[in-house]
C-alpha positions as a Markdown table, in Angstrom:
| # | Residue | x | y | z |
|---|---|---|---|---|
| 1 | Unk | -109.5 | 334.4 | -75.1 |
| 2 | Unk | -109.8 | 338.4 | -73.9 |
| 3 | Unk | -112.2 | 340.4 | -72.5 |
| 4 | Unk | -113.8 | 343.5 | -73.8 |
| 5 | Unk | -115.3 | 345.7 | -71.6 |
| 6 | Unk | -118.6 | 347.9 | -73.1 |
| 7 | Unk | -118.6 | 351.5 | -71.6 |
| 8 | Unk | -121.7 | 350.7 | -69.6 |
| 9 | Unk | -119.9 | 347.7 | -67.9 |
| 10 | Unk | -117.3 | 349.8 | -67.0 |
| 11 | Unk | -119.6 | 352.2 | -65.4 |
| 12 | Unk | -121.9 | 349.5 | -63.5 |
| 13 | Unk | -118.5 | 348.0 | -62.4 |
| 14 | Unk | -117.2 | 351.4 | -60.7 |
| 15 | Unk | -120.3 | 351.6 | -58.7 |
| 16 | Unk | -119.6 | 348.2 | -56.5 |
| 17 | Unk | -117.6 | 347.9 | -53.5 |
| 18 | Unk | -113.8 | 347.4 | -53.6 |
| 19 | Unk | -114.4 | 343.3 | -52.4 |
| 20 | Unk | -116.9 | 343.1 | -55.5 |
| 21 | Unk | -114.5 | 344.5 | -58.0 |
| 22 | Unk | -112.0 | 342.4 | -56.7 |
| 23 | Unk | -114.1 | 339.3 | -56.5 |
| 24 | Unk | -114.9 | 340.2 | -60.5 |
| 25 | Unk | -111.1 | 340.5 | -61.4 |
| 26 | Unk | -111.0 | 336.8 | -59.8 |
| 27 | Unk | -113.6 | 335.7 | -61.7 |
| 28 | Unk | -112.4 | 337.3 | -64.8 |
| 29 | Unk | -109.1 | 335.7 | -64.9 |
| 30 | Unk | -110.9 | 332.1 | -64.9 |
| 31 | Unk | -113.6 | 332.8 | -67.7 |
| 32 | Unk | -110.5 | 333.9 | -70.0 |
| 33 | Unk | -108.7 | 330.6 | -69.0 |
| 34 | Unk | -111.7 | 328.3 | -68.8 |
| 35 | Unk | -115.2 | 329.4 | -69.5 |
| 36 | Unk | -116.3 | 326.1 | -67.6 |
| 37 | Unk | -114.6 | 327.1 | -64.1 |
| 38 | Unk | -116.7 | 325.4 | -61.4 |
| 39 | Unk | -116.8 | 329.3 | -59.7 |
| 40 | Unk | -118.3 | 331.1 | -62.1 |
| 41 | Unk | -121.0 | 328.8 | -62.6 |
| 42 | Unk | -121.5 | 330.2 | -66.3 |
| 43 | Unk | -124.1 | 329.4 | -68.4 |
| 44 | Unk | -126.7 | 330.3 | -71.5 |
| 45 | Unk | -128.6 | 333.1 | -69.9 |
| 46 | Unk | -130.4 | 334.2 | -73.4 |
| 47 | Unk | -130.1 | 331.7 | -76.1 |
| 48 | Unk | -131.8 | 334.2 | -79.0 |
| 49 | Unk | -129.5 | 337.0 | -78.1 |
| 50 | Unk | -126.6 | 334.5 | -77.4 |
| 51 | Unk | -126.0 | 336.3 | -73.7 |
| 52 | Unk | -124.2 | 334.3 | -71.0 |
| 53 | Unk | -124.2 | 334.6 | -67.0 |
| 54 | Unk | -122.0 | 334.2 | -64.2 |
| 55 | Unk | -121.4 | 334.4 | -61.1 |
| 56 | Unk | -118.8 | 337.1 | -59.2 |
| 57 | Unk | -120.4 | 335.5 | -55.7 |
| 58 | Unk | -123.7 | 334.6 | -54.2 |
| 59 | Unk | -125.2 | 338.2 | -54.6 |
| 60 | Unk | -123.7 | 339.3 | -58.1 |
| 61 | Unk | -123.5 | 338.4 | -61.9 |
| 62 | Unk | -122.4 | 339.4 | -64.8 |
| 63 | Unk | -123.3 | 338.8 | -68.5 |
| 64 | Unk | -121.5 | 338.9 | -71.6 |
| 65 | Unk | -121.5 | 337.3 | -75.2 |
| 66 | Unk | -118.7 | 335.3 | -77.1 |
| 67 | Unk | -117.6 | 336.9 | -80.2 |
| 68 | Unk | -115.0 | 334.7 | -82.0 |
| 69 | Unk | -112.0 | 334.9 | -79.3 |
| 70 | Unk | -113.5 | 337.9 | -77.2 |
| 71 | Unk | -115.6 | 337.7 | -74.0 |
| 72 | Unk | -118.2 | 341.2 | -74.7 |
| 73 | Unk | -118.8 | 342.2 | -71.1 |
| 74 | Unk | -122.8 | 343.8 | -70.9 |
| 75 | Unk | -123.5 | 344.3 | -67.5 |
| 76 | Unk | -122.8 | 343.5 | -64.2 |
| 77 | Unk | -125.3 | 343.6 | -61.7 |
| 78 | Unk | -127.1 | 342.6 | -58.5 |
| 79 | Unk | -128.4 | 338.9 | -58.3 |
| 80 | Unk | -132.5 | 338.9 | -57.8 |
| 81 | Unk | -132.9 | 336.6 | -54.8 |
């Protein structure tokens, strides 16, 4: 698998911390070898749109779809507590 980044991911992803974006690159590296990696907790986030979440840490997630062998990166974004 690979990932895809949309231009609006990119720009959401510039506008975290340092830790967060290095958190994310963590968490990157195990959705491209193991979508089911205990960490990212990932899972169906909108089943009509076919939109996943998962976790970068307690406080941020990120969503994508699964085209063929590609992870499409949407957003990233602060967790509603």
């Amino acid at each position: 698998m690979k990932a895809y980044y949309s231009p609006s991911f990119k720009t959401q992803l510039k506008s975290f911390p340092e830790l967060v974006r290095r958190k994310f690159n963590k968490q990157i590296q195990f959705l491209i070898q193991n979508l089911r990696h205990p960490s990212l907790h990932a899972k169906k986030y909108d089943e009509t749109e076919g939109v996943w979440q998962a976790r970068v840490d307690k406080s941020v997630r990120f969503y994508f779809l699964i085209d063929d062998e590609t992870y499409v990166l949407l957003e990233i974004k602060n967790h509603p507590k």
